[in-house]
N, CA, C and O atoms as a DFTB+ gen file, in Angstrom:
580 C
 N C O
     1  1      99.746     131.096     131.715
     2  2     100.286     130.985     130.371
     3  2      99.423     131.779     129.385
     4  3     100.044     132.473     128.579
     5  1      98.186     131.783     129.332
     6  2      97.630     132.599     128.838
     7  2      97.578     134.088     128.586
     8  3      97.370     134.836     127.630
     9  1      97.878     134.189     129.959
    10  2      98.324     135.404     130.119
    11  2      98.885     136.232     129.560
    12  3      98.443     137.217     128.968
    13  1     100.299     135.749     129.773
    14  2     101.208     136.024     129.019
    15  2     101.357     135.819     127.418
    16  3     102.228     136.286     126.684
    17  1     100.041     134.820     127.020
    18  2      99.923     135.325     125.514
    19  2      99.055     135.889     125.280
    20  3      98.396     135.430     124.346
    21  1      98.745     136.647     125.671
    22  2      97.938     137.685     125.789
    23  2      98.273     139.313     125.619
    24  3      97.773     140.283     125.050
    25  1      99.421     139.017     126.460
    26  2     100.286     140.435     126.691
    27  2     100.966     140.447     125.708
    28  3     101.233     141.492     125.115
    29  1     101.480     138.996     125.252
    30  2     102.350     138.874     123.982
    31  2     102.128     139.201     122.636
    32  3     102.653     139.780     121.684
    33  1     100.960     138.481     123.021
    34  2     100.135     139.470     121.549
    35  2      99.495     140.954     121.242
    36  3      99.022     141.376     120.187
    37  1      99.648     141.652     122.606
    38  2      99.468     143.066     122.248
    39  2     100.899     143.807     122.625
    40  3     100.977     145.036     122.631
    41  1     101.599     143.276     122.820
    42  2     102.753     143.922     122.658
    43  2     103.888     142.888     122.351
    44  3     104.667     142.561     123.247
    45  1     104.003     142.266     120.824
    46  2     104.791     141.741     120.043
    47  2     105.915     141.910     119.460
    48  3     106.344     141.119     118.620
    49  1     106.723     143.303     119.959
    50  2     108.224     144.154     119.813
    51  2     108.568     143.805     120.655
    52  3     109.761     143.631     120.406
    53  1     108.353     143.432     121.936
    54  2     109.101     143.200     123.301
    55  2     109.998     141.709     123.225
    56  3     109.273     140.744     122.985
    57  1     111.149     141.460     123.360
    58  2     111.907     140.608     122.864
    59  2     111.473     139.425     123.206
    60  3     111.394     138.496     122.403
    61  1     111.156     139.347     124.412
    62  2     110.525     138.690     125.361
    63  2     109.177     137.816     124.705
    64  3     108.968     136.603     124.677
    65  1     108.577     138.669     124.328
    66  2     107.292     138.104     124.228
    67  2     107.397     137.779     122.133
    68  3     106.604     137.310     121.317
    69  1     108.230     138.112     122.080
    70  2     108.962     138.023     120.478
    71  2     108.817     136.237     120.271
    72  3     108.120     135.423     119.664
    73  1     109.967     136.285     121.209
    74  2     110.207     134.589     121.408
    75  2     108.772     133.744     121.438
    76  3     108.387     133.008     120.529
    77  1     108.110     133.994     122.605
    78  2     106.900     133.564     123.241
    79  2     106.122     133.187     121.480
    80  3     105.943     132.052     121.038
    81  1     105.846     134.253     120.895
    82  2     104.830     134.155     120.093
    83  2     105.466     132.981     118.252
    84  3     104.963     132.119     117.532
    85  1     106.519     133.601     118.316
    86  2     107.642     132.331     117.726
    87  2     107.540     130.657     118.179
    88  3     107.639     129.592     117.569
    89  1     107.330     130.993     119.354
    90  2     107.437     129.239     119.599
    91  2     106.338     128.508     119.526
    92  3     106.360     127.300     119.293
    93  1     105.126     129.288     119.751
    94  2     103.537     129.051     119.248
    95  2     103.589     129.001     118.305
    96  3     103.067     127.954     117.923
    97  1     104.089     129.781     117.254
    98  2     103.810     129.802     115.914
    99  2     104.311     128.709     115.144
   100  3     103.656     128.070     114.321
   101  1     105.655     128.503     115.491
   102  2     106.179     127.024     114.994
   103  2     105.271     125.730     115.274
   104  3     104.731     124.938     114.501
   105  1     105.315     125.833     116.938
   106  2     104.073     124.291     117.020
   107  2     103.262     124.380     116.642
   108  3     102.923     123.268     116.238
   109  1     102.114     125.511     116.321
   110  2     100.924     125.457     115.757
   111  2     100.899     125.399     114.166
   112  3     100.018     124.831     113.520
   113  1     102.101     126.134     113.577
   114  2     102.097     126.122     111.890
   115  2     103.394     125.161     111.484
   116  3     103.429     124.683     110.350
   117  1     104.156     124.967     112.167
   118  2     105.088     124.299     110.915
   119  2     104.959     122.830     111.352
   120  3     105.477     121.915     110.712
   121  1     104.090     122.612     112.714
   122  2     104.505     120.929     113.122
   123  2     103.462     120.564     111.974
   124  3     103.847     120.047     110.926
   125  1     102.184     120.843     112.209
   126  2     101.324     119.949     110.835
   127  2     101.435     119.989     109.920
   128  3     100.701     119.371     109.150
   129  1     102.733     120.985     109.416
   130  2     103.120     120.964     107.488
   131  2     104.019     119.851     107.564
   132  3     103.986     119.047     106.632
   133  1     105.031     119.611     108.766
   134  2     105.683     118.254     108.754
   135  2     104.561     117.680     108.763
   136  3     104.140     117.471     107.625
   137  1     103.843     117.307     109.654
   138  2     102.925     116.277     109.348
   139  2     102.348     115.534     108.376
   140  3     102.181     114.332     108.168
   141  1     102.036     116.748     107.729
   142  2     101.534     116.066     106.457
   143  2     102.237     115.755     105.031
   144  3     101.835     115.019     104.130
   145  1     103.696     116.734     105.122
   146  2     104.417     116.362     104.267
   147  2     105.099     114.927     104.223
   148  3     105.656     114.437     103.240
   149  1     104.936     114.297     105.585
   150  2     105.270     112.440     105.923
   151  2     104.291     111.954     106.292
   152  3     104.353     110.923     106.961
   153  1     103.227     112.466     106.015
   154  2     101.681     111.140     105.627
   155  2     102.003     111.240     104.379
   156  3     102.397     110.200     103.851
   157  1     101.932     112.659     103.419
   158  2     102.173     112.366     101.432
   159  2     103.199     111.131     101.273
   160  3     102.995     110.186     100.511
   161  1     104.177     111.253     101.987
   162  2     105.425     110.893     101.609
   163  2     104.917     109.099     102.153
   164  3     105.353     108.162     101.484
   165  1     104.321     108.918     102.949
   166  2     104.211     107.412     103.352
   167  2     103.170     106.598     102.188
   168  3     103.125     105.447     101.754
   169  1     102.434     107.766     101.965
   170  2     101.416     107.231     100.402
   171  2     101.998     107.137      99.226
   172  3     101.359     106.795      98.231
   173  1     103.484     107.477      99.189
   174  2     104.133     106.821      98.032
   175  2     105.272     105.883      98.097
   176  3     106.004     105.430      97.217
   177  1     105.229     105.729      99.262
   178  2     106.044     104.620      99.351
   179  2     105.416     102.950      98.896
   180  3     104.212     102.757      98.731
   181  1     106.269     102.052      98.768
   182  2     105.734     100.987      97.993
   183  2     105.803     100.300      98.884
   184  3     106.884     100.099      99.438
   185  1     104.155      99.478      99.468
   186  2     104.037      98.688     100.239
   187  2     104.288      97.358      99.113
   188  3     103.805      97.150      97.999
   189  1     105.217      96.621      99.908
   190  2     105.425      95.171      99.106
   191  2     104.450      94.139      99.480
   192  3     103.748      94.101     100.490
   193  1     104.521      93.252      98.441
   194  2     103.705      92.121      98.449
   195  2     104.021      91.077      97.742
   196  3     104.691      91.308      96.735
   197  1     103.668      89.711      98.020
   198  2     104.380      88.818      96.992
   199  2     103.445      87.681      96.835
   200  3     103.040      87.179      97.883
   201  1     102.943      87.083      95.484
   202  2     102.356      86.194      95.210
   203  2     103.006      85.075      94.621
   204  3     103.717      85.234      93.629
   205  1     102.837      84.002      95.116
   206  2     103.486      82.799      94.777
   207  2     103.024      81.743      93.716
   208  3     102.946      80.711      94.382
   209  1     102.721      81.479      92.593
   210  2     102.551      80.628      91.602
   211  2     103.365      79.657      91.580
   212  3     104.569      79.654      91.836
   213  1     102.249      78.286      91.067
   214  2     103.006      77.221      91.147
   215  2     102.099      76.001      90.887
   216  3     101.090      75.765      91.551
   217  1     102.541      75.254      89.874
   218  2     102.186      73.955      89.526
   219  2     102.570      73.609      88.345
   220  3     103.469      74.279      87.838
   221  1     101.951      72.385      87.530
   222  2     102.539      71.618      86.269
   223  2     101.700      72.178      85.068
   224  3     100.852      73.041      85.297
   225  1     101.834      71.884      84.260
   226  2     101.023      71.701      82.986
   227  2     101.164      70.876      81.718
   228  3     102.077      70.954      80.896
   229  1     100.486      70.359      81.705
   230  2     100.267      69.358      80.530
   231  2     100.685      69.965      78.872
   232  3     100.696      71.154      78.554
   233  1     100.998      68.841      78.004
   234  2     101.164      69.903      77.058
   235  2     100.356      70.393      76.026
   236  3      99.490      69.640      75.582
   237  1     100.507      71.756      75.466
   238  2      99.539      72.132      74.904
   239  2      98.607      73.474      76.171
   240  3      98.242      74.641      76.033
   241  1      98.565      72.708      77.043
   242  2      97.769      73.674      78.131
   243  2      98.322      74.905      78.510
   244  3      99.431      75.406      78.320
   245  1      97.414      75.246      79.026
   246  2      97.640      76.919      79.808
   247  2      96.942      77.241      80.777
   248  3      95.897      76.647      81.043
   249  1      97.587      78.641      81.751
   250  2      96.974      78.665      83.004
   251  2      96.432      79.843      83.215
   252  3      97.336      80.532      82.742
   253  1      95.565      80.663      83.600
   254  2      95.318      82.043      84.298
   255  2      95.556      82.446      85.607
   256  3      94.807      81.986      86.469
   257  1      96.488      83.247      85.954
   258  2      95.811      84.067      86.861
   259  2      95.870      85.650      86.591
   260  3      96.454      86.354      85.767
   261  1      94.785      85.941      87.919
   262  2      94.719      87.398      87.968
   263  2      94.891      87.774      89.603
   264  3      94.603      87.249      90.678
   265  1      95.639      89.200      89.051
   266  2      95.422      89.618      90.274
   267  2      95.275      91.693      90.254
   268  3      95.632      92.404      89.314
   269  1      94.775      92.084      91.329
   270  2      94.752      93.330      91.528
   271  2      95.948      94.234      92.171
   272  3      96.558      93.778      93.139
   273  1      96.292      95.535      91.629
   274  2      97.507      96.294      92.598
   275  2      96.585      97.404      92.332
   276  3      95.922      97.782      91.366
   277  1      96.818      97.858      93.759
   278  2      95.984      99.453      94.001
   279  2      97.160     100.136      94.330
   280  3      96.875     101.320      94.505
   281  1      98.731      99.857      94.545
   282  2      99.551     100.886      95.180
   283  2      99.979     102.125      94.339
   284  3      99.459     102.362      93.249
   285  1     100.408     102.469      94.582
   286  2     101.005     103.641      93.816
   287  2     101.993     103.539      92.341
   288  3     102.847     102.675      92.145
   289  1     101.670     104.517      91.510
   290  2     102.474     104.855      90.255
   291  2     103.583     104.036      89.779
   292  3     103.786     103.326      88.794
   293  1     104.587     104.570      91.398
   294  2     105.892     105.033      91.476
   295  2     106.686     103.450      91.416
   296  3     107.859     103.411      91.042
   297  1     105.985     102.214      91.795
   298  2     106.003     101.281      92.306
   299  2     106.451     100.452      90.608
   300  3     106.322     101.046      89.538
   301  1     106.940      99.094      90.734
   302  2     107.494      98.312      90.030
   303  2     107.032      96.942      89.999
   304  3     107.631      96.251      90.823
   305  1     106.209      96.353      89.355
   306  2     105.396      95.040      89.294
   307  2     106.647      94.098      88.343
   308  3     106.876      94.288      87.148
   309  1     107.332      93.091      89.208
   310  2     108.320      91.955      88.854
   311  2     108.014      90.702      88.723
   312  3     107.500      90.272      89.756
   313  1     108.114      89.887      87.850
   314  2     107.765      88.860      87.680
   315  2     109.346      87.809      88.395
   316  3     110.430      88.370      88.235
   317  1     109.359      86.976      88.818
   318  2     110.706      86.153      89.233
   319  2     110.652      84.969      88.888
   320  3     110.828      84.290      89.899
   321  1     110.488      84.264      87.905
   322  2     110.837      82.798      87.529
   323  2     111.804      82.071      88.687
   324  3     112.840      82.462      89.225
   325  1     111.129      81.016      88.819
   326  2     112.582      79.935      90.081
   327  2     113.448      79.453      89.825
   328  3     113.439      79.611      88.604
   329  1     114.619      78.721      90.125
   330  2     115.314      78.418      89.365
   331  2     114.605      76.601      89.027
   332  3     113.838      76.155      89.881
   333  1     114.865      75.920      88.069
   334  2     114.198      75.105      87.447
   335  2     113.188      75.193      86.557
   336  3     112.793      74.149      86.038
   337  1     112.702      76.195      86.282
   338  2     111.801      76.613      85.044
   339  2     111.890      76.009      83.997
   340  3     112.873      76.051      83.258
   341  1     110.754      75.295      83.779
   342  2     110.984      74.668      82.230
   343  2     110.741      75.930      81.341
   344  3     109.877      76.762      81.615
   345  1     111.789      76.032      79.963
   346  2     112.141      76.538      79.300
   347  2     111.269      76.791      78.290
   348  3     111.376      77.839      77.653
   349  1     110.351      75.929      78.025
   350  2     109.759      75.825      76.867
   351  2     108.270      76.581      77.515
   352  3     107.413      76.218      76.709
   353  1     107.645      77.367      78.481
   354  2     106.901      77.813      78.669
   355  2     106.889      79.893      78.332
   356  3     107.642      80.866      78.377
   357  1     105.483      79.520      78.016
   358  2     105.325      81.629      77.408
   359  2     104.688      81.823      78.361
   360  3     103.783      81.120      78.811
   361  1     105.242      83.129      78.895
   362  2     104.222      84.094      79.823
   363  2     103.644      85.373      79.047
   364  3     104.253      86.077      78.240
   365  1     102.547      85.480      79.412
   366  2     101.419      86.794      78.805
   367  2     101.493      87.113      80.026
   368  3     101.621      86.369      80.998
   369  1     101.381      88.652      79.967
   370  2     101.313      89.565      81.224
   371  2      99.890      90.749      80.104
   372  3      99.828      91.236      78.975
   373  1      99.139      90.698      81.189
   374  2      97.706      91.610      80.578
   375  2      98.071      92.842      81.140
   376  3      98.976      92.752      81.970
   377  1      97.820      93.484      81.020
   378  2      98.160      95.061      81.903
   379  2      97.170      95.694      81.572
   380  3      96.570      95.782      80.501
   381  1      96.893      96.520      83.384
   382  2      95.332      97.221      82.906
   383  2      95.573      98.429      81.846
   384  3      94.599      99.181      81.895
   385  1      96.467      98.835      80.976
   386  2      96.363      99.393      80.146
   387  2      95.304      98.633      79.231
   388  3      94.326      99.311      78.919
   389  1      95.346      97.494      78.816
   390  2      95.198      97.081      77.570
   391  2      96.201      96.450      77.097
   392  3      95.940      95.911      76.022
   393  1      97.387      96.278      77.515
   394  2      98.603      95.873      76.717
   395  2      99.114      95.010      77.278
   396  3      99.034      94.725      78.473
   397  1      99.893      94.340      76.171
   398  2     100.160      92.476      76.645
   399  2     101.464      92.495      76.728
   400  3     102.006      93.346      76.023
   401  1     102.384      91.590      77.593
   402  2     103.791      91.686      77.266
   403  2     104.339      89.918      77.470
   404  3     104.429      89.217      78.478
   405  1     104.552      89.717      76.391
   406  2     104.965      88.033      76.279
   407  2     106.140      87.984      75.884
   408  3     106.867      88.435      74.998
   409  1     106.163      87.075      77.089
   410  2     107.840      86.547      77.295
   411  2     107.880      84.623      77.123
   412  3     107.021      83.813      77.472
   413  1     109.230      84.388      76.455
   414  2     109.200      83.798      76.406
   415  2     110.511      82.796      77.278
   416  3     111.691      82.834      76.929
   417  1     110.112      82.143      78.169
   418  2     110.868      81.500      79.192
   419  2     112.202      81.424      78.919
   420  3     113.076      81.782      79.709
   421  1     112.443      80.855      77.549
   422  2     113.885      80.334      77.106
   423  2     114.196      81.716      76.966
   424  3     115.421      81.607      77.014
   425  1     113.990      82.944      76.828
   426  2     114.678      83.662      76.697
   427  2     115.000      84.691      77.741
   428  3     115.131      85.915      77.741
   429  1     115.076      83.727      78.631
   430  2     115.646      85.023      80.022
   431  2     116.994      84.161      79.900
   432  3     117.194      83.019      79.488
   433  1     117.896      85.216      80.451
   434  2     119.479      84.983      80.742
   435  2     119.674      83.440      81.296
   436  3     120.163      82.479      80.702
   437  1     119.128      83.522      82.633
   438  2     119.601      82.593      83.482
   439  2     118.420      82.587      84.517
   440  3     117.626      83.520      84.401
   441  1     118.166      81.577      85.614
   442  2     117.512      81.394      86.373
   443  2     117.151      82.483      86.905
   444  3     115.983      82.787      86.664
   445  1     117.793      83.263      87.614
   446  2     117.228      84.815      87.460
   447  2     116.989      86.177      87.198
   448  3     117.089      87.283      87.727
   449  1     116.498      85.422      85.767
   450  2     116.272      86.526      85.007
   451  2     114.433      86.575      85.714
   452  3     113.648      85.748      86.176
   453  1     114.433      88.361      85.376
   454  2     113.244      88.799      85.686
   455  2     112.478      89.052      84.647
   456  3     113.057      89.067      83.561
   457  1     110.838      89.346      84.664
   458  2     110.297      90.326      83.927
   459  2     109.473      91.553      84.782
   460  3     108.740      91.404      85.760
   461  1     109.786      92.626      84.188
   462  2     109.497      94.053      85.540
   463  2     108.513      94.902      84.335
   464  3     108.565      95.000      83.110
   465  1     107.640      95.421      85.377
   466  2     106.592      96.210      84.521
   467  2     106.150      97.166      85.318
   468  3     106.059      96.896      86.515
   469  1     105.804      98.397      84.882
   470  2     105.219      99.579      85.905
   471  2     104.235      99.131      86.650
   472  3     103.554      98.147      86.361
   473  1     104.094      99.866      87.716
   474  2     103.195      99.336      88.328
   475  2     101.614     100.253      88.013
   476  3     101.602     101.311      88.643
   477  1     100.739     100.088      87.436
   478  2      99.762     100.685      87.031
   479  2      98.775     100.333      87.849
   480  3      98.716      99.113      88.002
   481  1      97.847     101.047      88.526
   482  2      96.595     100.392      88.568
   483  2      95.663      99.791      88.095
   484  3      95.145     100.301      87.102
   485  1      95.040      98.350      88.677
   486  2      94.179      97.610      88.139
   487  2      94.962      96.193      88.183
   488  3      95.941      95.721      88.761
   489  1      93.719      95.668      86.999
   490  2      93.819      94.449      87.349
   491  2      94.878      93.712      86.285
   492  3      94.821      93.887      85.068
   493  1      95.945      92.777      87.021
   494  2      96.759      92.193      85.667
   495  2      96.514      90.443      85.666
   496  3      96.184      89.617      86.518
   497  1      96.828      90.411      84.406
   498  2      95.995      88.777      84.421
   499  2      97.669      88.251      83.777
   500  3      98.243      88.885      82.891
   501  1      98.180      87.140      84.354
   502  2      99.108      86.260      83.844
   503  2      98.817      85.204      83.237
   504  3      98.199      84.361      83.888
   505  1      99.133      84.924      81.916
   506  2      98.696      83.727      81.336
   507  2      99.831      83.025      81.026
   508  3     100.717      83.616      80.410
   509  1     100.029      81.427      81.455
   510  2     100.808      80.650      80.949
   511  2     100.971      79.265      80.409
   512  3     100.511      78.207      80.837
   513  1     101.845      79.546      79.216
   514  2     101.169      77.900      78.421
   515  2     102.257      77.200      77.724
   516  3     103.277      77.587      77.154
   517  1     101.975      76.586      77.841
   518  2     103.171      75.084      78.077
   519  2     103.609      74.528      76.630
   520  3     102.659      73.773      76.421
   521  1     104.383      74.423      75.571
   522  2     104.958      74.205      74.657
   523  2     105.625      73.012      74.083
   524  3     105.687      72.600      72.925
   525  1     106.125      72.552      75.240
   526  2     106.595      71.161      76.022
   527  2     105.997      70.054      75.318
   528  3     104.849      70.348      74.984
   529  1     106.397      68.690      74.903
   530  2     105.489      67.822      74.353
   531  2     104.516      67.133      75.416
   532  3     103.414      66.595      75.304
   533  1     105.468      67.393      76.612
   534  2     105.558      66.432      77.920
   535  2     105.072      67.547      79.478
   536  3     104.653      68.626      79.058
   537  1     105.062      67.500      80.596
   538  2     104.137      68.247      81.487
   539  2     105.510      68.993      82.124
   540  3     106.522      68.418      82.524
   541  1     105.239      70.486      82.099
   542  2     105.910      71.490      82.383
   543  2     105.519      71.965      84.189
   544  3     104.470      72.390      84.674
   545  1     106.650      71.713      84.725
   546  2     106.596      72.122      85.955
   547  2     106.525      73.631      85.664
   548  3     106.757      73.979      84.507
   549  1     106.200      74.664      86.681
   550  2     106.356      76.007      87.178
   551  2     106.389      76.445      88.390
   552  3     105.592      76.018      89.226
   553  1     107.388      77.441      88.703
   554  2     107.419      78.591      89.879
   555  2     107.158      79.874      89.618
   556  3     107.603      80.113      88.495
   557  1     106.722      80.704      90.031
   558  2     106.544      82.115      89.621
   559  2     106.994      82.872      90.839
   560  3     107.240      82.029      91.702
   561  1     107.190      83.955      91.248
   562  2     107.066      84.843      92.400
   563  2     106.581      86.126      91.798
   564  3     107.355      86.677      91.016
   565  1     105.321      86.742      92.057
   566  2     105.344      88.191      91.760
   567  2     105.102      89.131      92.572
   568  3     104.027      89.093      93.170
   569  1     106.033      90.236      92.818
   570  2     106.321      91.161      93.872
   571  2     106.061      92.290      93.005
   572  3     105.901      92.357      91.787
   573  1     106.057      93.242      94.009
   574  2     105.500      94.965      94.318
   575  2     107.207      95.104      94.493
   576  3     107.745      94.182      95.104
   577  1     108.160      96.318      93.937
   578  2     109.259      96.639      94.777
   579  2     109.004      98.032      94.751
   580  3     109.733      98.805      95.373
């Protein structure tokens, strides 16, 4: 086999050896531009994830959490209220910008209504606090889509 690319390569007009040096050239140059054009392409895809929140609160009180997203840009950070949500609770969403986005429970449509935010890198902190005279159940779900 060598050989013959050998011969192929000093005499590269011969139809024969035309082919030969064509079919090297493809496996050696165009398979690793696929290659790597679907490793780029797998680094922007949105690996999902889902965090589950959940408990009561007293009234007057409030809760923290935080959490980290390292995925990509392109990606969509959703908030999902359950259905049974007491109404009378505010959500703060921190965003590693710097910027806050408060929602207020009673004002989503219906049980599932969402709240959706880019997905940025860093860290986002959820704060929620209870309005209620009386102790406010909660569900949360927050997903990567």
């Amino acid at each position: 086999m060598l050989n013959l690319l050998r011969t192929a390569v000093n005499n590269p007009f011969d139809l024969r050896h035309f082919y030969l040096l064509f079919l090297v050239g493809v496996v050696f140059l165009v398979t690793p531009l696929i290659a790597i054009s679907l490793i780029s392409q797998s680094a922007l895809v949105c690996k999902p994830f889902q965090i589950k929140l959940a408990g009561n609160l007293a009234s007057g009180e409030g809760k923290i959490y935080e959490f980290s997203y390292n995925g990509p840009n392109s990606c969509t950070i959703a908030i999902y209220p359950r259905t049974g949500l007491n109404k009378n609770l505010t959500l703060w969403l921190y965003k590693p910008d710097k910027t806050i986005e408060v929602v207020e429970t009673s004002s989503l449509a219906d049980s599932d209504g969402k709240i959706v935010t880019d997905g940025e890198r860093g860290r986002y902190r959820l704060s929620l606090r209870n309005k209620n005279k009386g102790v406010a159940g909660y569900e949360l779900a927050v997903r990567v889509n």
